[in-house]
N, C-alpha and C positions, 0 to 999 in steps of 0.2 A: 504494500500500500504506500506508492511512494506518489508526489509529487512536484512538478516542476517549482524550483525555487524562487523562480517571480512571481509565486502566489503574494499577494499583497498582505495578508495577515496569515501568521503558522498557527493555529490550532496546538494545540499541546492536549494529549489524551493518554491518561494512564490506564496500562492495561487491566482487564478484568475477566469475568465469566462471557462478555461479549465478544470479548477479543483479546483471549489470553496469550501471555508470552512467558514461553519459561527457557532458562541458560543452565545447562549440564557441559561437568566437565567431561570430554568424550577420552575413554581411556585405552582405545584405539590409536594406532600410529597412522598420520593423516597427509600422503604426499600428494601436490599440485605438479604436474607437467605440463610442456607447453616447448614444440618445437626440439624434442627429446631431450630438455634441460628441464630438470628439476627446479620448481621457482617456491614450492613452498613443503618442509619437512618437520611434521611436530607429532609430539606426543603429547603436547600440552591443549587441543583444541577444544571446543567451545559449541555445544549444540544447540542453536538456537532454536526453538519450534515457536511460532506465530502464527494461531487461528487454524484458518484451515489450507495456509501456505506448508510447501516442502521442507523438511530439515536444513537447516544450512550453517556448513562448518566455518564458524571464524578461527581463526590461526592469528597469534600473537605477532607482531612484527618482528621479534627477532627469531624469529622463524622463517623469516619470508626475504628470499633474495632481493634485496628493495633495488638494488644496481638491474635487475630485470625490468623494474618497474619506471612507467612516464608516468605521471601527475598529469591528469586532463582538466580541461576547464567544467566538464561537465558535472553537476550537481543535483540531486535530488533533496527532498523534504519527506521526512515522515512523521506523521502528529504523535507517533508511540516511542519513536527513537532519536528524532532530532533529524539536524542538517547532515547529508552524506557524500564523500568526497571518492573519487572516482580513479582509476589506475589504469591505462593499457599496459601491456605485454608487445612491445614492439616486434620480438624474435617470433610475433603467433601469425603477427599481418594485420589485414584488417579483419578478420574475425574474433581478435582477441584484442579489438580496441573497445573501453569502458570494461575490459574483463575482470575487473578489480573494485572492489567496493570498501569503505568504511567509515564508520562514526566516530569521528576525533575528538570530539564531545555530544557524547552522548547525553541524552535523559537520565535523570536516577533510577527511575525503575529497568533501565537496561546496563547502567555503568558499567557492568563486567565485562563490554563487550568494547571500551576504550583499549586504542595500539590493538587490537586485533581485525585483521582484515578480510573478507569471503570471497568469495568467485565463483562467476556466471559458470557452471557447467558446460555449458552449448559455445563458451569461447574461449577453452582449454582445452586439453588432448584430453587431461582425465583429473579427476578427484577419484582417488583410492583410499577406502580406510581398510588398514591392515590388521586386524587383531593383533593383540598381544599373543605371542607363542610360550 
């Protein structure tokens, strides 16, 4: 539930039983590739579940090859999470431009999820979580 950032006024909505959000730490090993380089390797990640959206793994940034990463201009808003800042992966092309997402200040009802960063499935090669053996 995101939107464009020149909305005129942000809404700010905490989550609840209509649209709940909840953050586990995922104790799975969680690698991002992209152009047969490794750009992101943690055991440290972050399962965010929201409503009736898919799971999505955030990854701490010192986890995440930031030298892989451009800073785009592109921007989203969300009333549950705040302002959201945006990443290509140069080495993916253009399918792996905005492949990169995060909340650098986040909401308090999500704070756990500050320096950690997600990614679009469909503009990567792969998000694998590898159980622990």
């Amino acid at each position: 539930m995101e939107q464009n950032v020149a909305t005129s006024s942000k809404p700010i909505k905490i989550p609840g039983p209509d649209h709940p959000i909840t953050i586990e730490h995922n104790p799975a090993r969680i690698v991002v590739s992209v152009g047969g380089r490794i750009v992101a390797d943690t055991r440290a990640a972050l399962t965010l579940r929201e409503a009736a959206y898919p799971a999505v793994q955030y990854m701490p940034r010192k986890d995440v090859d930031m030298a892989l990463l451009k800073r785009t201009d592109h921007a989203t808003y969300c009333p549950y999470k705040g302002d959201c800042a945006y990443f290509s992966i140069p080495l993916g092309g253009n399918r792996s431009t905005n492949a990169v997402w995060s909340y650098e200040a986040p909401y308090a009802s999500v704070e756990q999820i500050k320096d950690y960063l997600a990614f679009y499935p469909d503009r990567v090669d792969a998000i694998e979580e590898r159980p622990e053996a």
